[in-house]
N, C-alpha and C positions, 0 to 999 in steps of 0.2 A: 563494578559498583556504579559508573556514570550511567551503565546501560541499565538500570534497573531504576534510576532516577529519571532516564526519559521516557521508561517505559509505563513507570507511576505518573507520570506527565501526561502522557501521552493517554490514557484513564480517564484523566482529569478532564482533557481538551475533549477529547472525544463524546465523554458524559456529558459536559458543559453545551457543548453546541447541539447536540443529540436534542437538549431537553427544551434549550430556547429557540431554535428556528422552527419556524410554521411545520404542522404534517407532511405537508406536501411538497418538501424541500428537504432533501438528503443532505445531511452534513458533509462536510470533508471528509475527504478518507484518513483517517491519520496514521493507521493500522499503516495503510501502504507508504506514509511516507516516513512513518518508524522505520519499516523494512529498508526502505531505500536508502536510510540516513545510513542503518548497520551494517546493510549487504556491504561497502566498500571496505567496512574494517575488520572482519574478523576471514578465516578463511572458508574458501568456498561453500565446502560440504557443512560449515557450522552453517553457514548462512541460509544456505537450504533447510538446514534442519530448524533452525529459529524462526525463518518463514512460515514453516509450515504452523509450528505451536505457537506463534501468537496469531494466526489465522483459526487454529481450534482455539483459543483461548476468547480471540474475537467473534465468533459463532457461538459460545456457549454464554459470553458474556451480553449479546445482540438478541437472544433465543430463535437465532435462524435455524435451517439446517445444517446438520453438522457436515462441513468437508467443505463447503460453497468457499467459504472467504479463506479457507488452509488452503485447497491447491489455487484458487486467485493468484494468494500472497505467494506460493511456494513457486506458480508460472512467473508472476514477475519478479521474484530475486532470482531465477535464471536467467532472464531475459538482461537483470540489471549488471549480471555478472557476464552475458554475453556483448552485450552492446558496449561494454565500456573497455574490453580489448578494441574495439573498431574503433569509438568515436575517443574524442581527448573531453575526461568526465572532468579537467580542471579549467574548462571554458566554458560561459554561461548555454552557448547554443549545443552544445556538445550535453552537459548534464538535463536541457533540455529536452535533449532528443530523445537521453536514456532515459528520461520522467516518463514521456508521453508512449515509447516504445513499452516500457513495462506497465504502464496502465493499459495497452492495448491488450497485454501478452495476460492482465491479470483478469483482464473480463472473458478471454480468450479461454483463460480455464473453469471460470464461475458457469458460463455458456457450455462447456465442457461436460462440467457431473452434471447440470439442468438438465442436457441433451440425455445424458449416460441416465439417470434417474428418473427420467422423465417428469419433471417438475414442472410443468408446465402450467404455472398457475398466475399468471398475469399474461395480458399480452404484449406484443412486440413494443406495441406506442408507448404503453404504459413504461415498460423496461428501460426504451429507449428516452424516454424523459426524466427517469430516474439517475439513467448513463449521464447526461449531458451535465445537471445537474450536480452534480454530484462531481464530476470531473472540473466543472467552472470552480468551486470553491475547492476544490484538491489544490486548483492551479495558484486561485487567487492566495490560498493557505503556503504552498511546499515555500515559498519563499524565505517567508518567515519562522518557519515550522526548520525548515534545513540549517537554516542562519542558528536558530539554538541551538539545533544537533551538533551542530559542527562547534558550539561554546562550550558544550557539554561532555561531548566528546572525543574531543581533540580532529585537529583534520584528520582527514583519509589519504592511506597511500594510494588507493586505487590499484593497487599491486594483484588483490584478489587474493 
């Protein structure tokens, strides 16, 4: 029930900043820092699977193409579920690492079906200003955005 409180939150934040920052400035991802608050507490394969449908739930809800931000979300809760066997996810530069690894690993799929579908409808500059963007307020937001997950949600064992 806590996860369906942050995920009605998570709505909120997302609409909210969506409607008040300029055009030309990508909100935070929240989508992806849902996933990453959940991916440590439930087991693997749900996490996968909860990735992926609020990745279609966050595509149909955006009126993007459908599948762009499901496998994003579904590459980085693998990635968040890879990397945090290796790094220690209960040290700030360790959940650090796994932030920025699964944000890599989530454009890495978005770039993915673009390539595969051929959507080729902006160009690199443009994309790549929308990335940077978009990552600066993911980074300046997970803080604060983790800090309530983790009030809301009880810690993580990180167990997987």
């Amino acid at each position: 029930m806590a996860a369906v409180g942050l995920f009605l939150l998570t709505v909120f934040l997302a609409s909210l900043l969506a409607g008040l920052l300029p055009d030309g400035l990508s909100p935070p991802d929240f989508w992806f820092l849902f996933v990453a608050a959940l991916t440590p507490r439930v087991r693997p394969a749900l996490a996968l699977v909860l990735a992926f449908g609020v990745g279609l739930f966050a595509d149909l809800a955006g009126g993007g193409y459908l599948g762009l931000m499901a496998v994003g979300l579904l590459m980085a809760a693998y990635a968040i579920l890879g990397l945090s066997t290796w790094l220690h996810p209960e040290e700030i530069l360790g959940r650090a690492a796994i932030l920025a690894g699964a944000s890599l690993a989530k454009w890495f799929g978005v770039f993915l079906v673009v390539y595969v579908l051929g959507l080729f409808l902006v160009g690199p500059l443009d994309f790549a200003g929308a990335i940077l963007g978009e990552a600066l307020l993911t980074a300046l937001a997970a803080p604060f955005y983790l800090r309530l997950a983790e009030a809301i949600l009880g810690d993580a064992d990180h167990a997987g």
